[in-house]
Structure formats: C-alpha cells, structure tokens
N, C-alpha and C positions, 0 to 999 in steps of 0.2 A: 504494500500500500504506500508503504514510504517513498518509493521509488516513482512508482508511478506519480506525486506528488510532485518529486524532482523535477521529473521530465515534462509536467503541466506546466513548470512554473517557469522552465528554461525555456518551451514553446512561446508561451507568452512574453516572455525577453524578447527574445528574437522577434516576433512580428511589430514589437511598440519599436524595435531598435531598426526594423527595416520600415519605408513608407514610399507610397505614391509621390515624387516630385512636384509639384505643377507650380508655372512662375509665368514671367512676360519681362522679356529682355526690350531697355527705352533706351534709346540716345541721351547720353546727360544734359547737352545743353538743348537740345529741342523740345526733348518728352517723346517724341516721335516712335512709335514700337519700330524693334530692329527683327529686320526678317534674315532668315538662313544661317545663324548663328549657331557654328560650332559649339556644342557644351560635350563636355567628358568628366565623367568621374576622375579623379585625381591618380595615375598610377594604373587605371584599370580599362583594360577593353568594356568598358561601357559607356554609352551616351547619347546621345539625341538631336536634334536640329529645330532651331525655333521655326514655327511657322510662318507665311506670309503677312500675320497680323503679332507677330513676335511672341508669341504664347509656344510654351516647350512645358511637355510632361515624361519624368523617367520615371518607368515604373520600375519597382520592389531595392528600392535605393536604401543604405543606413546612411539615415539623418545627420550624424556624426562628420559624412566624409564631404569633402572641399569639391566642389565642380569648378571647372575649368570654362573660362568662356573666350572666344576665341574667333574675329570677324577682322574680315581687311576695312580697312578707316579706321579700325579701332584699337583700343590698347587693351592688351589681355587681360584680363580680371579671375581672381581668384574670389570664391563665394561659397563661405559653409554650405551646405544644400538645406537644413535646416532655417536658411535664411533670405532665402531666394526665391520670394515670392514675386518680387518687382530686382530685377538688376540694370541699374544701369553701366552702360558702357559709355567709356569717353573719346572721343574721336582724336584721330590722332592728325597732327598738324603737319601738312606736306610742305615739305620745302620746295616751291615751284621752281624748277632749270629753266633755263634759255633752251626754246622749242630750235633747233635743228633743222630745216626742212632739207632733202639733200632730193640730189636730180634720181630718182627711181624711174629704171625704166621697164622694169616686170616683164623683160624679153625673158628669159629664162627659170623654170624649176628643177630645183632637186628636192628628193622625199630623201630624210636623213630616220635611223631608227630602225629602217625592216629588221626583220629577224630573217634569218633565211631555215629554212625546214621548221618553220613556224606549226608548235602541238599549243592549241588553245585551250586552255581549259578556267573554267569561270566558279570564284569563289564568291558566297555572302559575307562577308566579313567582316560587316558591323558599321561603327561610325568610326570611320579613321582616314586618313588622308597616305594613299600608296601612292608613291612616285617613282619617275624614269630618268635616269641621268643623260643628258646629250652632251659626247665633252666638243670641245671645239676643236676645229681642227684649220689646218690653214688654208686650205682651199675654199675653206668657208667665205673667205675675204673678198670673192667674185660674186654671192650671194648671199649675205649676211641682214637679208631683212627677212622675216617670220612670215612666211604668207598664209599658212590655215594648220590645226592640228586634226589630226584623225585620233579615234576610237576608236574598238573595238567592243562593243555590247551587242547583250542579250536581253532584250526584255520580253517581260509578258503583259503589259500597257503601253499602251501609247501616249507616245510624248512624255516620256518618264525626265524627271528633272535632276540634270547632276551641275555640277559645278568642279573646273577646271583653274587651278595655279599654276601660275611660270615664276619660278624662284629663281635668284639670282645665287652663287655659290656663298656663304661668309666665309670668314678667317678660319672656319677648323674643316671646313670640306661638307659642313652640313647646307640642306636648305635654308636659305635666306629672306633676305628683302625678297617682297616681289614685284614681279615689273610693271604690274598694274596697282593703280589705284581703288578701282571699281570689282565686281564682283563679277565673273563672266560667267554664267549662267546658259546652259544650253540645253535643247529636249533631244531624245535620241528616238529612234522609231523602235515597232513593237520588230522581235524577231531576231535574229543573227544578221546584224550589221558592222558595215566598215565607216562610222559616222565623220564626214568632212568637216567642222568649224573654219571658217575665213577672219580670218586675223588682220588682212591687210589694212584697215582704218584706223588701229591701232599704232602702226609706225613704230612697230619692236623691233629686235636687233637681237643677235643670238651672240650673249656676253662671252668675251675672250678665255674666261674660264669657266662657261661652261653653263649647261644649264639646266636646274629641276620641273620637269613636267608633272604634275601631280591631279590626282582626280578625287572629288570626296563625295562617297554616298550622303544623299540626303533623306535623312530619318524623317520622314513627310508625310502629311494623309494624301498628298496627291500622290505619293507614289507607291501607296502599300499596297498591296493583296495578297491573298490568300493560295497556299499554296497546298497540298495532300503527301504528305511523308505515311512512309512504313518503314517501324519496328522491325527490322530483321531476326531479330531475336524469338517475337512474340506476333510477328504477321500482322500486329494491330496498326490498323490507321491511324491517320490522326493529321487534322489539320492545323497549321503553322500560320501567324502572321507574318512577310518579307515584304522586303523594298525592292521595286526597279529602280534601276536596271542592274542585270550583274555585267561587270565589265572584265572580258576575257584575258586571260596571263598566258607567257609566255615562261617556258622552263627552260634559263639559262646561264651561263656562266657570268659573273660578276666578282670587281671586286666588293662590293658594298651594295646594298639594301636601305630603302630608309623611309621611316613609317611616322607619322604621326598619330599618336593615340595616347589616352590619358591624359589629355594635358602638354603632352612634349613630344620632340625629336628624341625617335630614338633609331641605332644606328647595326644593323645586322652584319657581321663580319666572321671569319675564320680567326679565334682566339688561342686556338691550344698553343699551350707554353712549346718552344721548339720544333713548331710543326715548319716545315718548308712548304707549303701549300698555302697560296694568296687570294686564291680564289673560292667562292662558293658559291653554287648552284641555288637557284633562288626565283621564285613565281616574279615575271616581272609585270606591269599593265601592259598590251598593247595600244602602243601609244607613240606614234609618228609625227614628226615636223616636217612641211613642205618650207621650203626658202627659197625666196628668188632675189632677184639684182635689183 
C-alpha cells in the first residue's frame, strides 16, 4: 500500500512539474505580434514556431526549463517557460552599408552543390535548423552573385511553408551573421520535388569564405497533418500528428555537420583521441546554389 502511495504521489510531481506552454511573442518597441519565431527548449531537441499572429504552444514542457527564442531582426532572448506568456523581442539595429550597384550581366549559370550518385532519403526531425556548407572556390570570381537556391522536399500538403538562411562563416568556422535582413519565407509543392527559389533581387554575393545554406521546419497549423504509423512490434496502428514538408538528405562524406537546436550551434565532427580519420559520413539537406555573372 505504501508503495503504491509512493508512486501516486511521484505521478502527480511529475504532471504539476510538466505543462502545456502557451504564450505570444511582440516586438518590444511596437507591440506588434512576431510571427515564425524560433522557440527551443534550452539544450533539448524540443520546440515550436510562433504562429502568423505570434501565439506558440509547447506541449508536455517542465515549467522549470528556459526557452530559447530566436528570429532575424531580432536579439535572442532567453525566457523561463514558466514565464512566457507574453515575450517580447527586441529588434536588432542594422548598421546600413553603402549599397554597391555593380554592372550584372546574368549571361551565365552554374548550379554549385550536386551530389553526384545522389541516395535521398527524408527525415522528420523536429524544430531545428540543418544546414549545407558551400566553400568558395576561385572560379567563383566569374560568377559570384547568388541567383536562386533549390530544395529538395517531400510533402503531403500543398504549399507547405519553410523558411531558408544564408549565413555568413564567423571567426570559429560556425554559422554566422546572415546575409539577409528579412525573413525569406517560401511554399514548396505537394509530392517529391526539386523546388527553385530566385534570389536574384536580393543582390547577394557568395562570401570569400564560404557559405551556410540552412533550412528550418516550421512547427505551424498551416502545415500539420496527420499521418498512420504501425507498431512493428504489436501490428497496432496509430495515428501521429507531422509537419510538411520533409526535406530530403543526402548520405555523405564531410568534414563537419552543423545543426541548430536547443537554443544553439552545435557542431558534429570525428572526435576520437588519435584517430587519423577527418572525415564523417553525415545526412546532408539537399540543397543547391545556382550563380551567375
């Protein structure tokens, strides 16, 4: 009996100590709700994306742990979850350059990126931000402006909504600044597509050292549905809630991996103490830059 008591009383811990999230992410000096907002549990592959009217719900969260919140214009914020019914974000101050115009003459493309004997295979894999290194190379220098990026997705809706980053490298080899200010936002079609985005009005430039291409599921009601798994074990059905689109990988050799989730950069590499081996094998996105002159 005693026992039984125990384990009533440790149940009940545990469900006060876990909770439904629900909040609404606002520009600080506007008020303005922020939509498409990165949030992540602190450290952990979990997390969500605010909605178009900036409201974000995580479900079976403990209360205790810090979300991560995390949007371009903005400065990242850390926020007990306990405390995040309203978070505001504060935008972050651009330093405007002297615009550039240079003579483009879009006589020529190259597609940089194929994989050659390309095996696709497409993972769910939550809310986190997977990216593709392009390093630079010097022939680039004949066609060094960004004319459109391609996908690779699978969805089962139409016009499913993701959103794409172009990082610049920083000082330790991770992704960095990125080279937009705004949020590029794109829908991809229902089915196994090779999806084109045109980048050309943008007037990007493919940086001398290189550059991260990155893509981030968006945790959306526009883009959930219902999907039918089977139990291998026990035959039994059972339907699952998922997001489109799943965006298809590529299994290849790299020196380095690098994932956004949790809150941070983190960085997949070959670590064994005296191994002679620099490379590892690692799901990459498919994910192509075309460049022209």
């Amino acid at each position: 009996m005693r026992n039984k008591i125990v384990l009533l009383i440790s149940t009940l811990i545990s469900i006060t100590m876990t909770a439904q999230i629900k909040g609404v992410v606002k520009d600080s000096l506007s008020g303005v709700t922020v939509p498409f907002v990165n949030i992540s549990v602190e450290n952990e592959n979990i997390g969500t994306t605010s909605e178009e009217d900036g409201s974000f719900v995580i479900h079976q969260t403990e209360e205790h742990k810090n979300l991560i919140f995390s949007a371009l214009g903005y400065e990242k914020k850390k926020v007990n979850a306990s405390k995040s019914q309203v978070v505001f974000l504060k935008p972050t101050a651009y330093e405007l350059n002297e615009v550039m115009i240079d003579d483009r003459k879009n006589t020529s493309a190259v597609e940089i990126g194929t994989t050659k004997n390309s095996i696709y295979q497409a993972f769910d894999n939550g809310p986190r931000i997977d990216t593709k290194f392009f390093p630079y190379l010097p022939e680039y220098k004949k066609t060094k402006y960004i004319k459109a990026v391609t996908v690779e997705t699978d969805s089962k809706i139409e016009a499913a909504l993701i959103k794409l980053h172009f990082y610049k490298v920083d000082a330790n080899g991770y992704p960095g600044e990125e080279l937009m200010t705004k949020d590029f936002l794109v829908t991809v079609k229902k089915g196994i597509f090779k999806n084109r985005f045109d980048l050309s009005n943008f007037n990007l430039k493919i940086p001398t050292k290189g550059l991260f291409v990155g893509f981030e599921k968006l945790i959306i009601e526009k883009n959930k549905f219902e999907k039918t798994t089977t139990d291998f074990k026990t035959n039994i059905k059972q339907s699952v809630t998922s997001y489109a689109p799943l965006v298809l990988y590529n299994y290849v050799e790299r020196d380095y991996l690098y994932i956004y989730s949790g809150g941070k950069w983190s960085r997949q590499t070959h670590e064994e103490e005296g191994s002679t081996v620099h490379k590892i094998m690692v799901y990459e996105p498919a994910i192509d830059l075309i460049l022209t002159n």
